[in-house]
Z-matrix of the N, CA and C atoms (Angstrom, degrees):
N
C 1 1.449
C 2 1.525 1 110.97
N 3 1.056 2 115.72 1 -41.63
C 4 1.679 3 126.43 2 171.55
C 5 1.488 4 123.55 3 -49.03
N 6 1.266 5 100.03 4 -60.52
C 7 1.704 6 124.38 5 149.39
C 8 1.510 7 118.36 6 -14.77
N 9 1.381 8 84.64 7 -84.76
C 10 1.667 9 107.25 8 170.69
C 11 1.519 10 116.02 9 -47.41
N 12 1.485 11 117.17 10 -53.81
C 13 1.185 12 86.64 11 174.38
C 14 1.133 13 136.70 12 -65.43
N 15 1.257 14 107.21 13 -41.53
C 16 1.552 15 125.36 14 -175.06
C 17 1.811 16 99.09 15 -56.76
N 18 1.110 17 136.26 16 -35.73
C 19 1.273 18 123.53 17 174.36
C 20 1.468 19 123.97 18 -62.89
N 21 1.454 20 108.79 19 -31.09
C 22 1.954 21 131.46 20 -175.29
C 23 1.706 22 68.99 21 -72.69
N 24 1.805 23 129.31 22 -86.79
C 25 1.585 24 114.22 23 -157.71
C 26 1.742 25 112.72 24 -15.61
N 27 1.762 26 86.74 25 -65.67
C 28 1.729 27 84.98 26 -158.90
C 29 1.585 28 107.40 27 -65.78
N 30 1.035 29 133.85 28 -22.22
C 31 1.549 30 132.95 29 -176.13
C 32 1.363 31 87.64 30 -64.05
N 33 1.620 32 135.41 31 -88.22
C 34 1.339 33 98.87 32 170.40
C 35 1.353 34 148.83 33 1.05
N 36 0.834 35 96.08 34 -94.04
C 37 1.774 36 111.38 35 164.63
C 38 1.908 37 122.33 36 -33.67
N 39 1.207 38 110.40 37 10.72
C 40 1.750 39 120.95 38 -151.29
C 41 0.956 40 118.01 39 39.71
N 42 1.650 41 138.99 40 29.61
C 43 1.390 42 129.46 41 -151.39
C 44 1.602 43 97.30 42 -145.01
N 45 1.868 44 94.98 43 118.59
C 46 1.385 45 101.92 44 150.25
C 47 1.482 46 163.39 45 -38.54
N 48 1.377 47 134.37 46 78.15
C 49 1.098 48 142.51 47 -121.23
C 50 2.054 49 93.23 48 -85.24
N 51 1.284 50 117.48 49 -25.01
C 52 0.925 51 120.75 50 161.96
C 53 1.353 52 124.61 51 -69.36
N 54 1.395 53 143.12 52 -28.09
C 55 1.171 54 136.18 53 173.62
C 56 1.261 55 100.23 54 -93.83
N 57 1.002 56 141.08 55 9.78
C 58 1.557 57 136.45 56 172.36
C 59 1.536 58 97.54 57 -85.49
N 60 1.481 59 86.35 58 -52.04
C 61 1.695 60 84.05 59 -174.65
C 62 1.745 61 121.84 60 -50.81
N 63 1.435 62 106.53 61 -57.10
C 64 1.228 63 121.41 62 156.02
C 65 1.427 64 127.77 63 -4.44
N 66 1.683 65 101.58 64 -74.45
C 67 1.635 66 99.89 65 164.69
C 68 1.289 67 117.14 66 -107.38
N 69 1.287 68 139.67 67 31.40
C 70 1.675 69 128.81 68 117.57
C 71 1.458 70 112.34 69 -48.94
N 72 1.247 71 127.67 70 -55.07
C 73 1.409 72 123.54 71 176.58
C 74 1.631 73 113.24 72 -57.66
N 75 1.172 74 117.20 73 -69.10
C 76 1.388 75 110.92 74 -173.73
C 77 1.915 76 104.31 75 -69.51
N 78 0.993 77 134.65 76 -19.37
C 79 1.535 78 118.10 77 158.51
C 80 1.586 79 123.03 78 -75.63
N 81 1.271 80 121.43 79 -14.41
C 82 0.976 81 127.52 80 -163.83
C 83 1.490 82 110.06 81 -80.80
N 84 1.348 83 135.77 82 -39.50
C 85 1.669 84 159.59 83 -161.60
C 86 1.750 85 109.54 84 -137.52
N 87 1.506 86 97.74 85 107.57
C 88 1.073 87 118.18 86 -168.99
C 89 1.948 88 114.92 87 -54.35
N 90 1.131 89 118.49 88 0.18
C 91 1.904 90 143.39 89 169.69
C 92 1.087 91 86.85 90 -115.65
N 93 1.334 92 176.29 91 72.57
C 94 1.343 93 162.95 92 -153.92
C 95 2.111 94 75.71 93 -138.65
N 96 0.888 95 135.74 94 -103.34
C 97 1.777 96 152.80 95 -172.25
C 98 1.543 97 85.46 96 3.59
N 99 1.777 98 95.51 97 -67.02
C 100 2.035 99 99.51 98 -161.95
C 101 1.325 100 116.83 99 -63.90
N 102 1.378 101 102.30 100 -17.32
C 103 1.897 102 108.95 101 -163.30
C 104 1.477 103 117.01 102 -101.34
N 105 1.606 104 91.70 103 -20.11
C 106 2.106 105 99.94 104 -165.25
C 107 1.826 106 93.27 105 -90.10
N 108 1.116 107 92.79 106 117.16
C 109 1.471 108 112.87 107 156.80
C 110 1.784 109 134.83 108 -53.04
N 111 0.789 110 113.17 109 54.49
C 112 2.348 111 129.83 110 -177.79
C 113 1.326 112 91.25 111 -55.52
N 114 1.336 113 93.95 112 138.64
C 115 1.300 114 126.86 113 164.56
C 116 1.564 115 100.31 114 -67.04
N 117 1.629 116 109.88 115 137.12
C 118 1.260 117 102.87 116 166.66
C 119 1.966 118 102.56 117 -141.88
N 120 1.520 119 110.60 118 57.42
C 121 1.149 120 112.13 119 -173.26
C 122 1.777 121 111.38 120 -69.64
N 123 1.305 122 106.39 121 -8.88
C 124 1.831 123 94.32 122 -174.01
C 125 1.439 124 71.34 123 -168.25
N 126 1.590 125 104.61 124 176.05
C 127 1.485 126 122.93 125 173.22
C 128 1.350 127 97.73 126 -72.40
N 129 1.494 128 146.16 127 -49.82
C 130 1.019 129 112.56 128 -155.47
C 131 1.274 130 111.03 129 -70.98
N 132 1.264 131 147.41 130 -24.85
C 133 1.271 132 162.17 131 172.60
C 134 1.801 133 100.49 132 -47.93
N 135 1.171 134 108.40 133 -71.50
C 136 1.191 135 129.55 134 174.36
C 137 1.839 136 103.30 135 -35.79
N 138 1.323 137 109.90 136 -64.62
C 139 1.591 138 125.51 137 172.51
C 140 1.958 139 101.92 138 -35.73
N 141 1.334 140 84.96 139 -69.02
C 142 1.803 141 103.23 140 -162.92
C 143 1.424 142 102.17 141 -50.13
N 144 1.492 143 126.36 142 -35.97
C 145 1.815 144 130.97 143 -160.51
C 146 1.754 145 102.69 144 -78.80
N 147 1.647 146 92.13 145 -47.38
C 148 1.698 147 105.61 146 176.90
C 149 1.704 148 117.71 147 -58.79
N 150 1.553 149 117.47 148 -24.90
C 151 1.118 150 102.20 149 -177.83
C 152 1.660 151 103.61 150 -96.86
N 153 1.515 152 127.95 151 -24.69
C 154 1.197 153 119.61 152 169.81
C 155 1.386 154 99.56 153 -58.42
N 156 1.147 155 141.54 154 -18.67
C 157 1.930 156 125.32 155 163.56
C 158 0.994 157 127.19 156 -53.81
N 159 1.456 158 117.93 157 -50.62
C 160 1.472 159 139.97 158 -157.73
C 161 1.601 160 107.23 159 -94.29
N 162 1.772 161 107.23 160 -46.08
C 163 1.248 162 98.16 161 -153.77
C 164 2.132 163 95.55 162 -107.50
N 165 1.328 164 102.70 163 -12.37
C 166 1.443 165 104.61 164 -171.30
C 167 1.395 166 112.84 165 65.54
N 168 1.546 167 113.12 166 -154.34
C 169 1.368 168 112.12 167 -173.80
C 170 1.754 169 119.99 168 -112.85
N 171 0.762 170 108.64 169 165.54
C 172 1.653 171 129.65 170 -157.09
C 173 1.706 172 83.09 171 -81.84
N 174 1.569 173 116.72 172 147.39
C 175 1.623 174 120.85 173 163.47
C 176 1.273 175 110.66 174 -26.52
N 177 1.769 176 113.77 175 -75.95
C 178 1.356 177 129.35 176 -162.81
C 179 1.558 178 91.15 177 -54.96
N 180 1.642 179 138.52 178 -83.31
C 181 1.599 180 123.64 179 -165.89
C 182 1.776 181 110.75 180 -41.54
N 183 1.048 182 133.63 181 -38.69
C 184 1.346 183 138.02 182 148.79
C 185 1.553 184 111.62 183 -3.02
N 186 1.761 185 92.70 184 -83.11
C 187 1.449 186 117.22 185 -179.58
C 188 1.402 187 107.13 186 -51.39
N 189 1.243 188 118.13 187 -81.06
C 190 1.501 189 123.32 188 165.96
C 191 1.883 190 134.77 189 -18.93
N 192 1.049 191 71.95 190 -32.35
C 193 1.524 192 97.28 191 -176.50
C 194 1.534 193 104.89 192 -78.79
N 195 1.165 194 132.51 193 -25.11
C 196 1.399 195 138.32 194 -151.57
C 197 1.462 196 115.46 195 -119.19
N 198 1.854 197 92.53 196 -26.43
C 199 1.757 198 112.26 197 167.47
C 200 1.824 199 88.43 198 -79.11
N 201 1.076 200 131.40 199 -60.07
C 202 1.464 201 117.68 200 -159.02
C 203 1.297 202 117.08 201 -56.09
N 204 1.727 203 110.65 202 -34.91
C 205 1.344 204 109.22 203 177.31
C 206 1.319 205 124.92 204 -69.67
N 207 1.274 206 116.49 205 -19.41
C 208 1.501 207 135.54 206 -162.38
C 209 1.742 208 98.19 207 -96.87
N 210 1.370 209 109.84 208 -58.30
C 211 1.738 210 121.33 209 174.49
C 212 1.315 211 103.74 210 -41.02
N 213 1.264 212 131.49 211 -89.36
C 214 0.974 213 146.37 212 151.91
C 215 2.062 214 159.87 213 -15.15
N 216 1.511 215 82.40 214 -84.89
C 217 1.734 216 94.22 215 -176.29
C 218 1.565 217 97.55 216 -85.31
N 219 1.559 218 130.76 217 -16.12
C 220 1.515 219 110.60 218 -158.44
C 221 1.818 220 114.01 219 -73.53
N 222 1.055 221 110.39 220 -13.64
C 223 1.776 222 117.41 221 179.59
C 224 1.768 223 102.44 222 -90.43
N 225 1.069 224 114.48 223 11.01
C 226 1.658 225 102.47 224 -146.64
C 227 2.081 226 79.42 225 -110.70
N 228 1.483 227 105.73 226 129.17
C 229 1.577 228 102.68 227 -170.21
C 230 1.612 229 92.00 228 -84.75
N 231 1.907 230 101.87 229 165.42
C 232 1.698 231 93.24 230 177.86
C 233 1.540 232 116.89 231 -87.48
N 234 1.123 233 112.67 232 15.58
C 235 1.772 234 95.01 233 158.90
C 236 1.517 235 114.26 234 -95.06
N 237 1.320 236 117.28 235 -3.61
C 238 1.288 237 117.45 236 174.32
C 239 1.433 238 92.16 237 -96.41
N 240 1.391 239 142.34 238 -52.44
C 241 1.380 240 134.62 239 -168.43
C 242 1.584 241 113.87 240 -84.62
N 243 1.221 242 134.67 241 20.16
C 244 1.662 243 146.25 242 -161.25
C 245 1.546 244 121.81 243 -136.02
N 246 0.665 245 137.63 244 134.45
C 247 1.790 246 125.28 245 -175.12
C 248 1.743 247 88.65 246 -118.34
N 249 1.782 248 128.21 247 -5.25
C 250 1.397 249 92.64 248 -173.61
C 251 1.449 250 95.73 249 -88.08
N 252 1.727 251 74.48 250 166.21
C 253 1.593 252 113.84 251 -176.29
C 254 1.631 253 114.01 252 64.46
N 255 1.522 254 124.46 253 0.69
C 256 1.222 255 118.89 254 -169.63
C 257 1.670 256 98.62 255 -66.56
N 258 1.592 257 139.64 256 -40.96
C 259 1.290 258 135.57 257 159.82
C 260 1.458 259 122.96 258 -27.36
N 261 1.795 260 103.28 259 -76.05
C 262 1.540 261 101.50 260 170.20
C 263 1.803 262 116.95 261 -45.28
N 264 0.941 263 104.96 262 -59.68
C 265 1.844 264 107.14 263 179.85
C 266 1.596 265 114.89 264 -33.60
N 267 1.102 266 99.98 265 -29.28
C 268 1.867 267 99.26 266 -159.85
C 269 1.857 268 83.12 267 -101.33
N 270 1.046 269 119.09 268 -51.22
C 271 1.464 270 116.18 269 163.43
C 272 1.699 271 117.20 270 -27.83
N 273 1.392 272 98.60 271 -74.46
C 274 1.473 273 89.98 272 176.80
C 275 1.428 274 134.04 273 -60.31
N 276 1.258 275 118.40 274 -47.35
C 277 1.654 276 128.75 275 154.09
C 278 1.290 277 108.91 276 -32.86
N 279 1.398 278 131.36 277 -39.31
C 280 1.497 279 130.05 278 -175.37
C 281 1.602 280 103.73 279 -92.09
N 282 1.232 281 127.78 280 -22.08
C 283 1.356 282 131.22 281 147.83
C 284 2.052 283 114.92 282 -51.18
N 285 0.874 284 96.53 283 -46.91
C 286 1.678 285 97.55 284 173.00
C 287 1.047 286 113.08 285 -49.79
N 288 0.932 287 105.90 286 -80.87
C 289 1.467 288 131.48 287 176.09
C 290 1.593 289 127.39 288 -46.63
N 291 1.365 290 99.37 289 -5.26
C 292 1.485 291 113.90 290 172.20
C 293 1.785 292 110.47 291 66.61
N 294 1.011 293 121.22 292 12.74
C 295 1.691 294 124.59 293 -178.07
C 296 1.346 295 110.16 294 -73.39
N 297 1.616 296 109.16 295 -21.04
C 298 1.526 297 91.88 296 174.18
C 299 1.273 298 126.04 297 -104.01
């Protein structure tokens, strides 16, 4: 639901809620390029991920970018906003517990 909204914001806004995301991740973690996982379903996809590398974001996605985080993700804790380690975790707990 969060998602969603925040995607209706940026559609408003003319702004891609997916390439925002994009480089929050790769600005965020200084390996971020080698480590962040891009979609590469067709070239244009492929096209669109490569230039959020090179060229980053435009003023306005900037701006946008800073209302979504703030609108949105800033109350949101990081085990609710994070997927690492959620694998290992359930791994080990199932190690306790002898299930595996």
């Amino acid at each position: 639901a969060i998602c969603a909204a925040a995607g209706a914001y940026c559609s408003s806004r003319g702004v891609e809620l997916g390439k925002l995301s994009v480089h929050h991740n790769i600005a965020s973690h200084p390996l971020a390029v080698p480590i962040t996982l891009l979609g590469v379903g067709n070239m244009e996809i492929l096209r669109l991920n490569m230039e959020i590398v090179r060229e980053g974001l435009t003023n306005i996605e900037e701006e946008v970018l800073e209302e979504v985080m703030d609108k949105f993700f800033r109350d949101i804790g990081r085990d609710v906003a994070s997927w690492d380690n959620k694998e290992l975790d359930e791994y080990k707990m199932a190690m306790r517990e002898d299930k595996v």
